[in-house]
Every structure is written in C-alpha cells, then in structure tokens.
N, C-alpha and C positions, 0 to 999 in steps of 0.2 A: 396877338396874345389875348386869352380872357382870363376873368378874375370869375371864376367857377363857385368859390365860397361865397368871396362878399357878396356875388349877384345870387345866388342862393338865398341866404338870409334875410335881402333888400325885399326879395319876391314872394319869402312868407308873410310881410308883413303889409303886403299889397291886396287890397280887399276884392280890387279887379283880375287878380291872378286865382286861378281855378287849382284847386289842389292836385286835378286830373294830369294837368300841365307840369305843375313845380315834380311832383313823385318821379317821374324818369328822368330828369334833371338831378335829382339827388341822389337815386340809384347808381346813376353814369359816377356823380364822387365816391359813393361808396365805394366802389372797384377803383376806383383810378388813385385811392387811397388804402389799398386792400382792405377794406374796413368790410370782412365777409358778413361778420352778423349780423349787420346794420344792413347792409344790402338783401340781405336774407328777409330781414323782417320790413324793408321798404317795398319787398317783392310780392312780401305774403299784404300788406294792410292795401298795395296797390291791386292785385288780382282778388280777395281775398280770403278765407280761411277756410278750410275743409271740414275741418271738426270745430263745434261749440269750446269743446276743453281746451282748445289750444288758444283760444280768444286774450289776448292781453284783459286785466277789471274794467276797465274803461271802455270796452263794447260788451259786457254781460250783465245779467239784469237789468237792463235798462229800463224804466220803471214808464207804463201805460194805463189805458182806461181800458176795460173789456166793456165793450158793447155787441148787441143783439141784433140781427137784422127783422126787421119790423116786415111783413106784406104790407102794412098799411102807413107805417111812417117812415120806414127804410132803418136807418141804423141810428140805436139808441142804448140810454145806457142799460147794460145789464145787470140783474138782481141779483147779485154778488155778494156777499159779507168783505170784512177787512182781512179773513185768514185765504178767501177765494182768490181776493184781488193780489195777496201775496203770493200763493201759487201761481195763478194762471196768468197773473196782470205783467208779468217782467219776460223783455227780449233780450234773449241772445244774439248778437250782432255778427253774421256770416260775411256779409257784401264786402266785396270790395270799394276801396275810397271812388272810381267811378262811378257806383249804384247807389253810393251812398249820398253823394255829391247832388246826382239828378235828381234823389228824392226831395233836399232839401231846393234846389234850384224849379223846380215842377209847385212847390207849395209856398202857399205864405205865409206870410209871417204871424201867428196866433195860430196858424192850422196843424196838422199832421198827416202823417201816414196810416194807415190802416194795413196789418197782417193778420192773416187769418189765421186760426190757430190750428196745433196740424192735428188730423184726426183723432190720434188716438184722444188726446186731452181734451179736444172739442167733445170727444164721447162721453168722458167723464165726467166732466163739469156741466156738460146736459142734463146727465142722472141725477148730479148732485141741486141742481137748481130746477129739475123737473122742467125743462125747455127743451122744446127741439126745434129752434131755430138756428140758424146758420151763428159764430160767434167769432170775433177776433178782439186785436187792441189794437188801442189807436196810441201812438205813439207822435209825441209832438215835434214838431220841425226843431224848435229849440235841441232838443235833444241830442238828434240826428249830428246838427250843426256842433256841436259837444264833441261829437267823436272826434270829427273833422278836427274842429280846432285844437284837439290834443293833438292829433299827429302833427299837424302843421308848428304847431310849440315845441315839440319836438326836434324833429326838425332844425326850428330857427335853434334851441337851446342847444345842440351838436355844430351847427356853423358856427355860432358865437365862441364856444371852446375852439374850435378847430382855428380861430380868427385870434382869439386869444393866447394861442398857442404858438404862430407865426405863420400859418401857411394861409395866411388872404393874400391878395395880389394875385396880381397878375401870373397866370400857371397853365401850360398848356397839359404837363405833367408833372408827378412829383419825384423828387429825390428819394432812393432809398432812409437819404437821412431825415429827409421832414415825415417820410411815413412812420419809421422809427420813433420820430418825434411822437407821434397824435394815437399812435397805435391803442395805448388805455379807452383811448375814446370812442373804440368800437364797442361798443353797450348801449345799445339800445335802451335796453329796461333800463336802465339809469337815466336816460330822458325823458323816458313816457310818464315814469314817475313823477320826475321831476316837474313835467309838463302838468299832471296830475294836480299836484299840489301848489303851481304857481300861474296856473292859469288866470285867471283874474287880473294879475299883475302886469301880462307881460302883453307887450304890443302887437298881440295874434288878432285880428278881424276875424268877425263870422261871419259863414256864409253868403255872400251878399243874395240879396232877393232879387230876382229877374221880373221885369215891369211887363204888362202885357203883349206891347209890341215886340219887345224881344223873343219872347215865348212863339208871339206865330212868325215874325220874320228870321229869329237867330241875331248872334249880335254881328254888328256893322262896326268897321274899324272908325 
C-alpha cells in the first residue's frame, strides 16, 4: 500500500526533491481523485502555457533589468528611463516548471537569466533610445525560483486540505465517498493564491543550487 498524499506533501517540502520529479506525482492524485481542474492546471504549469493571457499573476510581469549588448564590453545596462523600464523591463513567463527549474538549477545564486526581447519591441525601444544594439532583460534567479516555489506551495497547501480532510494514509485508490469528501478542493486558483499570499510563511524551500561538480558530473545517489 502507499500513502500518495502524506508522501506528496513530505516531498514539497524537501529542498533535494526537483519540482520536475514531485509534478507527475501530483498529477497521478489529481485523477486518481477526479480532481480535473487541478490536474488540468498541474499539466499546463508542468508542460507549460501557450498563450501569455492564460498565465496565472505569478508568472507575468516579472520584473527585470534591460541591458545592451556592448562589441566592446558584452552586455550592460541599458539607457532606459523608469517609464522604458516599465514597458520593456517585465517577462511574461511561458516555460514550463522543467525550463524553468533548469534555468534556476544552470545559475547561481545572485545571478540570472538573460531573454532577449522579441523583435518587434527590440525595434521600438531601439528608436525610442536611438540604439541599435542587440537588447534583452535579465531576470534574476531569485525570481525564477519564486515561481517555482509558488507552485510547489501550492501544491503542499492542496495535500494539507486533502490530509485534513481525511484521505492521508495509506490509499492505493479512493472511495467514491472520500472523493465526494475532498471534491471543493479541486481549485486550484484557491491555492496558488493562497500560495501567493503565504509564501514567506510556509515551509516551501527554494530552489536548491547545484555545486560545480554536479553541474559537470550530474548528481550521484
């Protein structure tokens, strides 16, 4: 027999477990709970999302530095105002929790990401700052690592209801009547909020940082 919840929620809160890893582990509850929505949106944040608009607040705007690619110094900041940096400086977050994962697991900690921005806007904010060097934003690992740990809050904040409700233990499947039971608790957006606004609090680990030898051997049990 396994206990599919409690070890669920054990494994959010485990800073050596990969979100990559726990996401079809919690997909497999979703269904085995008919929990469709939830499954739905653990499907979209695990592959992830085709259009900007359909993004949950907590992958859009995410707020960046626009820098310049230099021939002579490589990439620096860009001559920007504070109404440029509010247009052009915020990402939309498409990737899925795998892309997103390896960008924060590839960097370190104080560092980020660089996206370049996509032409049309590159075009504009060239005219508008009379540059014509190549431009993107850098967007920091912190950040990244943000997204993650909302879902993973998430997440843990649906097994804890589901735990609270009575169906932890040991379950290879569930009774019509415990799915009966827990059914309100297919809402997602009721967690991610919730995750949103209690983040700080709750015992979600970020990202962990991968040490060099990891990086070139992979990890070793």
């Amino acid at each position: 027999m396994s206990a599919p919840v409690n070890h669920l929620e054990q494994r959010t809160q485990d800073a050596n477990e990969l979100l990559e890893g726990i996401m079809p582990s919690a997909i497999t509850l979703a269904m085995m709970l008919r929990h469709r929505k939830m499954a739905t949106w653990l499907r979209t944040e695990f592959e992830g999302y085709s259009d900007s608009t359909l993004t949950p607040p907590y992958r859009r705007e995410l707020p960046g530095h626009i820098v310049a690619r230099s021939p002579q110094y490589g990439w620096i900041p860009a001559p920007v105002d504070d109404q440029q940096k509010v247009e052009y400086g915020r990402l939309n977050l498409n990737d899925g929790v795998k892309a997103v994962e390896k960008i924060c697991l590839s960097c370190k900690k104080g560092t980020g990401n660089r996206v370049v921005l996509p032409s049309e806007e590159m075009t504009k904010l060239q005219s508008r700052i009379n540059l014509s060097a190549e431009l993107a934003i850098n967007v920091s690992r912190d950040t990244y690592s943000d997204v993650l740990k909302t879902i993973r809050a998430a997440i843990y904040l649906w097994t804890r209801e589901l735990v609270a409700l009575g169906v932890g233990g040991e379950h290879n499947s569930f009774s019509p009547e415990e799915r009966n039971k827990v059914a309100t608790l297919d809402n997602p957006e009721q967690f991610w909020r919730r995750a949103m606004d209690e983040l700080d609090d709750l015992p979600i680990p970020d990202t962990r940082e991968v040490g060099f030898f990891e990086r070139v051997f992979g990890r070793t049990g």
